[in-house]
C-alpha positions, -999 to 999 in steps of 0.1 A, spaced: 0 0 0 11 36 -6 22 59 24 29 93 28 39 108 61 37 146 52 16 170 72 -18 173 65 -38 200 79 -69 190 96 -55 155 109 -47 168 147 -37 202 139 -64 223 160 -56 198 190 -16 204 181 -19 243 178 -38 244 210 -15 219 230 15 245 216 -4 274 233 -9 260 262 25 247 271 35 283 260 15 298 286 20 271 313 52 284 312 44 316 319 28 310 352 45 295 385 33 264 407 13 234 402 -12 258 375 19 255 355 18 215 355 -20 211 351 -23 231 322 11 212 309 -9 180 316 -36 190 296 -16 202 265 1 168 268 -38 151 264 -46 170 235 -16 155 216 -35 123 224 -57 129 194 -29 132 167 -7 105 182 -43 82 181 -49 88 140 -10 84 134 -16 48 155 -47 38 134 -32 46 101 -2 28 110 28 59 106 50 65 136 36 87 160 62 97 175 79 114 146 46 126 129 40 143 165 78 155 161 72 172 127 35 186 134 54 205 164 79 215 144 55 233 118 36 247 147 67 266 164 74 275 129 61 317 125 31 310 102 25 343 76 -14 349 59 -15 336 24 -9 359 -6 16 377 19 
Protein backbone atom coordinates (compact mmCIF):
# COMPACT_ATOMS: atom_id res chain seq x y z
CA UNK A 1 0.00 0.00 0.00
CA UNK A 2 1.12 3.58 -0.56
CA UNK A 3 2.16 5.87 2.39
CA UNK A 4 2.85 9.34 2.82
CA UNK A 5 3.92 10.81 6.14
CA UNK A 6 3.72 14.59 5.19
CA UNK A 7 1.60 16.98 7.24
CA UNK A 8 -1.80 17.34 6.55
CA UNK A 9 -3.81 20.03 7.86
CA UNK A 10 -6.92 18.99 9.56
CA UNK A 11 -5.52 15.47 10.90
CA UNK A 12 -4.70 16.80 14.70
CA UNK A 13 -3.73 20.24 13.90
CA UNK A 14 -6.37 22.32 15.95
CA UNK A 15 -5.63 19.78 19.00
CA UNK A 16 -1.62 20.41 18.08
CA UNK A 17 -1.92 24.34 17.81
CA UNK A 18 -3.84 24.39 21.02
CA UNK A 19 -1.46 21.92 23.04
CA UNK A 20 1.51 24.47 21.57
CA UNK A 21 -0.44 27.36 23.30
CA UNK A 22 -0.94 26.03 26.22
CA UNK A 23 2.54 24.72 27.07
CA UNK A 24 3.53 28.30 25.97
CA UNK A 25 1.50 29.80 28.58
CA UNK A 26 2.02 27.05 31.33
CA UNK A 27 5.22 28.37 31.18
CA UNK A 28 4.38 31.62 31.89
CA UNK A 29 2.77 30.96 35.25
CA UNK A 30 4.54 29.48 38.47
CA UNK A 31 3.29 26.42 40.72
CA UNK A 32 1.26 23.42 40.17
CA UNK A 33 -1.21 25.78 37.50
CA UNK A 34 1.91 25.51 35.51
CA UNK A 35 1.82 21.50 35.50
CA UNK A 36 -2.04 21.07 35.06
CA UNK A 37 -2.25 23.09 32.22
CA UNK A 38 1.08 21.19 30.88
CA UNK A 39 -0.93 17.99 31.56
CA UNK A 40 -3.63 19.04 29.65
CA UNK A 41 -1.58 20.20 26.46
CA UNK A 42 0.12 16.80 26.83
CA UNK A 43 -3.84 15.13 26.41
CA UNK A 44 -4.60 17.02 23.52
CA UNK A 45 -1.58 15.51 21.65
CA UNK A 46 -3.50 12.25 22.41
CA UNK A 47 -5.69 12.86 19.41
CA UNK A 48 -2.91 13.20 16.73
CA UNK A 49 -0.72 10.50 18.22
CA UNK A 50 -4.28 8.18 18.10
CA UNK A 51 -4.85 8.85 13.97
CA UNK A 52 -1.02 8.43 13.43
CA UNK A 53 -1.63 4.79 15.53
CA UNK A 54 -4.66 3.81 13.44
CA UNK A 55 -3.18 4.64 10.15
CA UNK A 56 -0.20 2.84 11.01
CA UNK A 57 2.84 5.91 10.64
CA UNK A 58 4.96 6.53 13.58
CA UNK A 59 3.56 8.65 16.03
CA UNK A 60 6.17 9.67 17.49
CA UNK A 61 7.94 11.36 14.57
CA UNK A 62 4.56 12.57 12.88
CA UNK A 63 3.99 14.27 16.53
CA UNK A 64 7.82 15.46 16.10
CA UNK A 65 7.20 17.20 12.66
CA UNK A 66 3.45 18.58 13.43
CA UNK A 67 5.36 20.45 16.42
CA UNK A 68 7.93 21.47 14.44
CA UNK A 69 5.52 23.27 11.79
CA UNK A 70 3.56 24.72 14.70
CA UNK A 71 6.68 26.61 16.35
CA UNK A 72 7.39 27.53 12.86
CA UNK A 73 6.08 31.68 12.51
CA UNK A 74 3.10 31.04 10.18
CA UNK A 75 2.49 34.26 7.57
CA UNK A 76 -1.35 34.90 5.86
CA UNK A 77 -1.46 33.62 2.43
CA UNK A 78 -0.94 35.93 -0.56
CA UNK A 79 1.59 37.65 1.90
Amino acid sequence: PFQNDSVVAGGGAIEMELSKYLRDYSRTIPGKQQLLIGAYAKALEIIPRQLCDNAGFDATNILNKLRAKHAQVCTPRGS
